[in-house]
PAMITI-7934 format. One record per residue: x, y, z of N, C-alpha, C, O in turn. Coordinates in steps of 0.1 Angstrom, whole numbers, plus 5000, padded with zeros to 4 digits. Atoms other than C-alpha are relative to their C-alpha. Example, Ala and Ser with C-alpha at 12.3 -4.5 7.8 and 13.67 -1.06 7.14 Angstrom:
2
500949885000512349555078500950125000501950125007 499149895000513749895071499250115008499750225009 
END
This chain:
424
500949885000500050005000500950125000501850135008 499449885001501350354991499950045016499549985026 500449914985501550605022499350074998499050084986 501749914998498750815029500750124988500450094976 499949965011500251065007500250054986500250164980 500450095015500350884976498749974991498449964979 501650075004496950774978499350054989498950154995 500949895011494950944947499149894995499049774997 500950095012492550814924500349964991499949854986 498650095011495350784898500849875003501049774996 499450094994497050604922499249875001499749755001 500550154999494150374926499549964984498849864986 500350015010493350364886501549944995501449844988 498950054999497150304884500449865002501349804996 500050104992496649994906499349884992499849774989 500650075005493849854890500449994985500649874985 499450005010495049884856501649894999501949854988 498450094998498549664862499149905005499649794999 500650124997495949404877499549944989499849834986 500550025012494049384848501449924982501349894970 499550105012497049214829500249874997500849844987 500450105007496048894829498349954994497849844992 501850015002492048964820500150134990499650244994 500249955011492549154788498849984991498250074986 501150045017489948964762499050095002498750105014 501149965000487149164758500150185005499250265003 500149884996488349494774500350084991501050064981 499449905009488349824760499750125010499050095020 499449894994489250194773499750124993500050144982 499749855003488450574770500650075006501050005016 499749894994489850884783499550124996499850174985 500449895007487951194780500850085004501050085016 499449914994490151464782499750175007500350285007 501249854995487451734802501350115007501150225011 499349924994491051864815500550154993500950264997 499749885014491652064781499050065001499250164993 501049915003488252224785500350185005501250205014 499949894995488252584790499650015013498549965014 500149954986488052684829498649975003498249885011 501349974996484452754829499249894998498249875005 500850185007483252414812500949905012501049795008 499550114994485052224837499949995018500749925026 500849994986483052314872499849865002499849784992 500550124996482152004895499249914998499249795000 501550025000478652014887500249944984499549854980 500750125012479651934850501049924999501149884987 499650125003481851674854499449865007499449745005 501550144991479351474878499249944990499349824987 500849995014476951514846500549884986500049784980 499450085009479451404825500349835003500149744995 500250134997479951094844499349924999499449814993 500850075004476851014846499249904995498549804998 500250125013476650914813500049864998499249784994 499650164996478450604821499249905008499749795011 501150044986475650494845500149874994500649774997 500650135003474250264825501149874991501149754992 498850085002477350134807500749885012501049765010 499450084988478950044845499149895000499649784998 501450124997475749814850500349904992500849794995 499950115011475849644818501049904995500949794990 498650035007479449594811501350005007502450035003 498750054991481549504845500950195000502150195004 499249875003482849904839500050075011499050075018 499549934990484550104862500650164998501650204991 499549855004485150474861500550095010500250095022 499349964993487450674872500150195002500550244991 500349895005486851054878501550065007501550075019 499149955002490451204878500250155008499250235008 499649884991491851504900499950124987499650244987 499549865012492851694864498350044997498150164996 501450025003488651634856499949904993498849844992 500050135005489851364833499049945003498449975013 500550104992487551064833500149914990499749924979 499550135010489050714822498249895005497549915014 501150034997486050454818500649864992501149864981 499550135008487150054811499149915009498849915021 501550084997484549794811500449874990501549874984 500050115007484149454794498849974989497649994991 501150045010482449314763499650134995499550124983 500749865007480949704754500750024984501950034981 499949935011480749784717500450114998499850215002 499749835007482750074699498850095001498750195008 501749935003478950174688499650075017499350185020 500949934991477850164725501150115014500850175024 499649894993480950344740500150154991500150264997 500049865007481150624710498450045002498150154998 501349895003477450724715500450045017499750125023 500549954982478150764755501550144996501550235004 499149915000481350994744499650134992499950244994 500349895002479551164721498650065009498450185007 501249984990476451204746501250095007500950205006 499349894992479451394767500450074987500150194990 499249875008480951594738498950114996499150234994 501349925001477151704732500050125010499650235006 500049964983477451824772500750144996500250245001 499349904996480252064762500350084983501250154978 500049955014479452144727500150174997500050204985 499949915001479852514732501750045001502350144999 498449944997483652464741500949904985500749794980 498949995015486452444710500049865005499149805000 499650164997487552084725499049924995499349824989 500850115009484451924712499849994992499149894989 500650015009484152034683501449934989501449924977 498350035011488251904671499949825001500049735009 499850185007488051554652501450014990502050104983 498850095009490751404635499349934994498349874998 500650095012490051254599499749865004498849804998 501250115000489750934616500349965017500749865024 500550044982489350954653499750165005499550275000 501049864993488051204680500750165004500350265010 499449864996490751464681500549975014501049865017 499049944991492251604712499249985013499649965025 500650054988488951534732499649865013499149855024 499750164992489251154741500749914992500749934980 499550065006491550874734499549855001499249835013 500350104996490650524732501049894998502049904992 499150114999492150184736499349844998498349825006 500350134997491349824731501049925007502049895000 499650004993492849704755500849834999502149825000 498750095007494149364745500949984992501949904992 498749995007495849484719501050115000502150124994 499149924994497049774734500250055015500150165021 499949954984497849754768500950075002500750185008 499149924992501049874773499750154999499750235009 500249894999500250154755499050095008499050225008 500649914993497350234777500850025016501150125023 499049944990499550144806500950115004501050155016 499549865005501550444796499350095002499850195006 500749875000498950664794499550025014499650135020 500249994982497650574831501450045007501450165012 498749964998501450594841500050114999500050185009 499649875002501950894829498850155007499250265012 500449984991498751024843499850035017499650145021 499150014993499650934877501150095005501150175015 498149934998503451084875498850175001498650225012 500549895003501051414863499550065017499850175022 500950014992498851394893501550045015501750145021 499049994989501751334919500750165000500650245009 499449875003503651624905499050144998499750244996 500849914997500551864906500249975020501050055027 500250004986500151764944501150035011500950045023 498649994993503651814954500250154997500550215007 500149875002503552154939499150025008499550095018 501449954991500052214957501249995017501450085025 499450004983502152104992501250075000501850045011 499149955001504852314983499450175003499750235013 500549894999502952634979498850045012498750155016 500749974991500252575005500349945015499549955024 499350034989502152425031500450065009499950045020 499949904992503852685047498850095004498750145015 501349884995500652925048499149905004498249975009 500850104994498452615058500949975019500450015029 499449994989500852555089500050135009500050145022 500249854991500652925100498950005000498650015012 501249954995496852965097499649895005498649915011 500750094994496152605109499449944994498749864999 501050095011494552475082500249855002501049805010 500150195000493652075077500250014987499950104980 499850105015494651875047498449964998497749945008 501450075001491151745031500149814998501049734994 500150154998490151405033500949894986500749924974 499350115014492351115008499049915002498249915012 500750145000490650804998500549905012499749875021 500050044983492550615026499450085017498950045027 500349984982491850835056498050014997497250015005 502049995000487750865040499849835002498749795006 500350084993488250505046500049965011499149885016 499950034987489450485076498650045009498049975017 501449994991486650725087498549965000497749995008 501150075004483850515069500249935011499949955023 499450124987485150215088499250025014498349975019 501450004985484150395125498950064998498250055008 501449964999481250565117499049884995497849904996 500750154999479950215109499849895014499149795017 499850104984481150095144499650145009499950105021 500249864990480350455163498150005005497049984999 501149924998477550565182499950134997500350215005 499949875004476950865164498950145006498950265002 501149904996473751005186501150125014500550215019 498849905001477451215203499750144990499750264992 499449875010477451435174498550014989498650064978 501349975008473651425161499650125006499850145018 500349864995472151805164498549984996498149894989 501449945000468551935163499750134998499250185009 500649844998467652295154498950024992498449984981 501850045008464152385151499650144989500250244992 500749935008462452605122499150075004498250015008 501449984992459952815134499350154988499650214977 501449865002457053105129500650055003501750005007 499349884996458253435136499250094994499450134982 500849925002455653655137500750155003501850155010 499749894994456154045142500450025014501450075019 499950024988455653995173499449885012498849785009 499550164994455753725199501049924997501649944987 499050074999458053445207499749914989498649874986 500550165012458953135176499449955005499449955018 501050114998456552925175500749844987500349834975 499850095008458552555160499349964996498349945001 500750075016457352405128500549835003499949745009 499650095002459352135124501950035006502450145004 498450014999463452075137500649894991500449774990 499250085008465751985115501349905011502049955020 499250104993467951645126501450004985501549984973 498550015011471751655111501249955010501249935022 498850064993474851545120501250125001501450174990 499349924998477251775131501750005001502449975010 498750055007480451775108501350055010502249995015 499449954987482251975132500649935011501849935013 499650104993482051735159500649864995501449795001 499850155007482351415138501650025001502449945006 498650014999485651545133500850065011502050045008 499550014988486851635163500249875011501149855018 500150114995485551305176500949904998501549835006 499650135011486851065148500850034990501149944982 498949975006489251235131500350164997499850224988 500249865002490351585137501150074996501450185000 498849945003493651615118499650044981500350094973 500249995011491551605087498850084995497850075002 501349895001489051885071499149894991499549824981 500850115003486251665065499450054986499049974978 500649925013485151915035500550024991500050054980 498849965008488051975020500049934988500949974980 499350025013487951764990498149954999497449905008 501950005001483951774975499549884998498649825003 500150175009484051444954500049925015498949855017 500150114990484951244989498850055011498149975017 500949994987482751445013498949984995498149925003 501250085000479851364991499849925004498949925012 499850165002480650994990500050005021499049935026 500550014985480851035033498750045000498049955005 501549954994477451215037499349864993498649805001 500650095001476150925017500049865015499049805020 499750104990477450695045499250065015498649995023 500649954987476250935072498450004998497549975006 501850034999472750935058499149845003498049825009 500250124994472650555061500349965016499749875021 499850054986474050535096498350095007497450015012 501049924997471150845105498749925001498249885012 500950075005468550665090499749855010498749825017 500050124988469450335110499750025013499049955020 500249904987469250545139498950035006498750025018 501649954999465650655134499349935001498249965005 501450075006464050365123500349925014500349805011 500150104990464550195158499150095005498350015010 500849914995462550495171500350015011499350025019 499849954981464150575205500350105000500750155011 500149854999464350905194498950125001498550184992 501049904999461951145207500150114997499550195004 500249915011462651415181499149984990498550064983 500450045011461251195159498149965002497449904993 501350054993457551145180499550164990498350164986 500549835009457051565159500550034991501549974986 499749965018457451705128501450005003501850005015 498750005001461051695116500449984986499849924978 499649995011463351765089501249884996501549815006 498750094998466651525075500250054987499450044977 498950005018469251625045500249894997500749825006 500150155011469151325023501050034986500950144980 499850055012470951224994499350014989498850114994 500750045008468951184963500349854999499449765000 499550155000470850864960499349895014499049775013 500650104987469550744998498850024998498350025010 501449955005466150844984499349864998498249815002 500650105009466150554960501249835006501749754999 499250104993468250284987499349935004498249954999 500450144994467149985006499550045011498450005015 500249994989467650175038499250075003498550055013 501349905000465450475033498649914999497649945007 500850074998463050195024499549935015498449945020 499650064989463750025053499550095016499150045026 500349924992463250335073498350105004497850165014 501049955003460050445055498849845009497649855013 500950144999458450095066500250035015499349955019 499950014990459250155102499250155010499150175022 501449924996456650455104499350025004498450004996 501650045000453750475120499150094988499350214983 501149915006450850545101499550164997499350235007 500149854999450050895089501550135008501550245013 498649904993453751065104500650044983500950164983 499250015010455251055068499650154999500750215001 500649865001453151425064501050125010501050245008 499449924993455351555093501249994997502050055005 498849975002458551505076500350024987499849984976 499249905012460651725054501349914995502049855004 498750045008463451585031500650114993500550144981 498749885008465951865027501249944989502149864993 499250055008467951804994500750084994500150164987 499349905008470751984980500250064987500749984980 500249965014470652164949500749994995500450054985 499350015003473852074937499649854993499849804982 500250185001472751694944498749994988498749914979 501750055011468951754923500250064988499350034979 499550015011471151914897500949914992501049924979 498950095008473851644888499049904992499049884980 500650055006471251434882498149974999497449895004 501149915001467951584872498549855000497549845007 500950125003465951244861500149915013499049855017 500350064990467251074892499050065014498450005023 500949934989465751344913498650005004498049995014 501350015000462551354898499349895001498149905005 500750144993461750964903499950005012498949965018 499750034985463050994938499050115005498550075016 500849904996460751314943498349935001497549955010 501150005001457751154927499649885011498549885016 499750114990458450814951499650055015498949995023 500149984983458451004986498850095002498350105013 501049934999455651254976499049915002498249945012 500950105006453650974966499549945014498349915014 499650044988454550855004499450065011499150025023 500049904990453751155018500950105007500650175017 499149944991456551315028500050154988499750184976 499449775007457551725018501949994999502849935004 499050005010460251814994500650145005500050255006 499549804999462452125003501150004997501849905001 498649965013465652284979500650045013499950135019 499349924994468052375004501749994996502349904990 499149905004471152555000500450114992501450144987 500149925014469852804978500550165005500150205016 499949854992471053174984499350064989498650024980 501149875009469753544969500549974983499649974974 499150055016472153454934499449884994499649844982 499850165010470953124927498149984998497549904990 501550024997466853184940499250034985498349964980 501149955014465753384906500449854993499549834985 500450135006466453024892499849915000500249824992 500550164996464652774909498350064998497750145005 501750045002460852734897499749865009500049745007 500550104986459452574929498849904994498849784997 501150065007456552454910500449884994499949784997 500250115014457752234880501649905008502249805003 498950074994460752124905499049935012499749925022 501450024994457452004925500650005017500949895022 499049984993459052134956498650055009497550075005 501349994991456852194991501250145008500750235015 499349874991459652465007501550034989502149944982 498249975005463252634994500750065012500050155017 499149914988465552765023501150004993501849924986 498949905003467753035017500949995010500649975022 499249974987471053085035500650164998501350204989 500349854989470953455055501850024996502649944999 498649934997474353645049500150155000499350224994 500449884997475253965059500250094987500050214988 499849905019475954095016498750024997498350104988 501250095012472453945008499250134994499050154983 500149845005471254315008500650135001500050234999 499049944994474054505019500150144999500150245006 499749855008474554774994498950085001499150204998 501049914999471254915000499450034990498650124992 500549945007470254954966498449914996498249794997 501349984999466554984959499449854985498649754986 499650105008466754764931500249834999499849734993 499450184997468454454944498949945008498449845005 500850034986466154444974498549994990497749964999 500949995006463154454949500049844992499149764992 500350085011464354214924500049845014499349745013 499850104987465353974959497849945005497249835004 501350034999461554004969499249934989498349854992 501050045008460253944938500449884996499749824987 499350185000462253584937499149935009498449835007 501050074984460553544976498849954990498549834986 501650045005457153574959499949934992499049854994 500450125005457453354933500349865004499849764998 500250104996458553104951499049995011498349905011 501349974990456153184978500150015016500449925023 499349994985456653355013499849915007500849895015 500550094990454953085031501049864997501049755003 499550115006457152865012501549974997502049884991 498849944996460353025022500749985011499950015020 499650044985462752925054501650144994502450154985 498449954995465753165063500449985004500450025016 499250084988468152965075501150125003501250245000 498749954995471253035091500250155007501350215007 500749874996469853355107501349985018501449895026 498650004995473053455127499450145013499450125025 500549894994471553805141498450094997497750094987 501449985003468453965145499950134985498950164979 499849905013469554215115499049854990497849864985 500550095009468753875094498449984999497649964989 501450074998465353805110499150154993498050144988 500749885006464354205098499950034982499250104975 500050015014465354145064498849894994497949924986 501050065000463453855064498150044997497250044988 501549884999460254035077499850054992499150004983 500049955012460554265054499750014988499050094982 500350135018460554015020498849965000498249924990 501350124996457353855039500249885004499349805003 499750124998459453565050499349985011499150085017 500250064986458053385079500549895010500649895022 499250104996459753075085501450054999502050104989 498749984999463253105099500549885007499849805013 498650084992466352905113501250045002501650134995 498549924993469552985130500050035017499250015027 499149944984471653105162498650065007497950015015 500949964989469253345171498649994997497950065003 501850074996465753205166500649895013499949925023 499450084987467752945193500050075012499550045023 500449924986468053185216499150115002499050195011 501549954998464853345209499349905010498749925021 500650104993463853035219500349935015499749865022 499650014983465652995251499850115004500050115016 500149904988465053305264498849995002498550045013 501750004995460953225261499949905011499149915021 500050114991461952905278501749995003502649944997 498450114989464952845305500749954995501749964988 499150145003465152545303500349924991500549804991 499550015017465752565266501549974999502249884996 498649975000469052705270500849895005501849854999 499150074999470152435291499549854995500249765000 500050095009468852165271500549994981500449904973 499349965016470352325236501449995004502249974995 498650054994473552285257500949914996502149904993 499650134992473651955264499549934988500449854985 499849985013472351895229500950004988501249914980 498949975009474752055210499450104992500150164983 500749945012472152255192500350134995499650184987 499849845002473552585189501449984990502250064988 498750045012476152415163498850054990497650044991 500749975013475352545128499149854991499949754990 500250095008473452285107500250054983500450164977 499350005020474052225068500850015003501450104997 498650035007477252145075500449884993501249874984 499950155009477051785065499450034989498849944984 500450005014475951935031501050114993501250225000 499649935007478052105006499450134994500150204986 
END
């Protein structure tokens, strides 16, 4: 085994590739090169997309894909037809048909934007090309620890998670009691006047603690691709959690950040069956908008599945930038929560603060949450819009100051930790 840091995804494509030299027959090999794309074509969100593609290829045809640090993504499978890997490459060169890289063919192959391989009759040479990938990858990362090294040491920063230590930390949060580091913060009414009145509390895990707990030399966020791939893991442990029912959060309305992926799982099943009767109406499935954009068709099965169920649909992580383009309606959506920052209307102009409202309203105030409500400045802006539902610091200690012995049960809790941090 390499040392921790060696570990990459090249490194493990590297690995697997040198194994695969006695099970050649039938294999064959792409590489899309998404790393040549211009800057702007090569965001997170579209190389997820781009992936994808491969979905149904992996299923059919033993294939394995590899999504590359550069954005690369190598894809080698068995038995698949030329015919049915060129329509899944042109299905991605479609994706980025606005940038020069897709549109450069060579008289008799794809140009500059992917290379391919059959793989028994050219191994070495793909060997080489993973190799040399690899070498690529190391020598970016060594430069990265060269340059952020020293100023990571002075401000204290954490390294972000490798594929070894995200296994390591899979590993105990499969053996952990995780109700330590489970949080509760509740949503509420917020009328003009009078004390919240809670709606519903949202239940999350509190990434903060997790790593402090179970591993706190590593920034649990720091690399996006792995911390997805963890929240998937944490929503299955959660889930496990709930469906024994010894949690009396869960006897009243309540919220849970979900996956799309744990949407359409065994365990969410599993969880949904462990119900009583008629509760499904009192719970919210908060979903990330990043997650119900990578993959739009998976969302909308998994949407029409839990509505169907009974349960409420709510967009969260949406801020004032991203609101004018969510149609709540045809995204068949039951709430959106915004996150509260102190720019959101800052500049004061007459304008911004207009076109901001007139987002509120079409998605619909009643249909609106302000999270992350840090100061009562936030809860006036709010008002203002016609928001009514809020979350955050100080609806918390709105809410302990109406009640005591709030305070010292949000303590003892933990609840006065931010939530959405287990979400990107």
């Amino acid at each position: 085994m390499a040392d921790e840091k060696t570990v990459s995804i090249e490194h493990l494509l590297l690995e697997y590739v040198q194994r695969l030299a006695k099970f050649l027959d039938g294999r064959r090999a792409v590489i899309i090169h998404l790393s040549r794309l211009r800057p702007n074509n090569r965001r997170d969100h579209h190389i997820r997309i781009a992936a994808n593609t491969f979905e149904t290829l992996v299923k059919q045809f033993d294939g394995h894909l590899f999504l590359l640090t550069n954005a690369d993504i190598v894809f080698i499978c068995k038995g698949a037809s030329v015919a049915a890997l060129d329509e899944a490459v042109m299905r991605v060169r479609y994706l980025f048909s606005e940038d020069p890289l897709a549109n450069d063919f060579d008289d008799d192959g794809p140009g500059r934007f992917a290379s391919w391989y059959d793989i028994a009759r050219q191994y070495d040479e793909f060997l080489a090309a993973v190799r040399t990938l690899h070498e690529e990858a190391t020598k970016r990362q060594k430069r990265l620890q060269a340059i952020t090294g020293q100023a990571g040491a002075e401000l204290g920063t954490k390294p972000p998670l490798n594929p070894k230590s995200l296994a390591e930390l899979i590993d105990s949060i499969q053996r952990a009691d995780l109700s330590n580091v489970l949080r509760r913060q509740a949503v509420c009414a917020l009328a003009a006047e009078g004390p919240p009145k809670p709606i519903f509390r949202e239940i999350y895990v509190s990434i903060a603690d997790l790593s402090a707990a179970i591993m706190p030399r590593y920034d649990l966020a720091g690399d996006r691709w792995l911390f997805h791939y963890l929240t998937q893991t944490l929503d299955k442990r959660v889930l496990t959690m709930l469906k024994r029912n010894d949690d009396k959060t869960t006897a009243n309305a309540f919220s849970l950040n979900l996956n799309v992926s744990t949407l359409l799982s065994p365990i969410f099943l599993e969880f949904d069956a462990s119900l009583r009767t008629g509760t499904r109406g009192a719970i919210v499935l908060e979903l990330d908008k990043a997650d119900i954009y990578s993959d739009l068709g998976a969302y909308l099965f998994a949407r029409d599945f839990v509505k169907e169920r009974g349960y409420r649909v709510c967009l969260d992580g949406v801020t004032e930038l991203t609101l004018p383009f969510i149609d709540r309606e045809r995204l068949g959506l039951d709430l959106v929560k915004i996150f509260w920052n102190p720019e959101m209307v800052g500049d004061g102009r007459a304008e911004r603060a207009a076109a901001f409202r007139q987002s509120i309203e079409r998605v619909g105030k009643a249909r609106t949450i302000l999270a992350r409500c840090e100061s009562e400045s936030a809860i006036h802006l709010g008002q203002s819009l016609g928001v009514t539902l809020f979350q955050g610091r100080h609806i918390d200690r709105l809410l302990a100051s109406a009640d005591p012995d709030a305070l010292r049960r949000m303590r003892i809790a933990g609840a006065t930790a931010a939530p959405g941090a287990a979400r990107m």
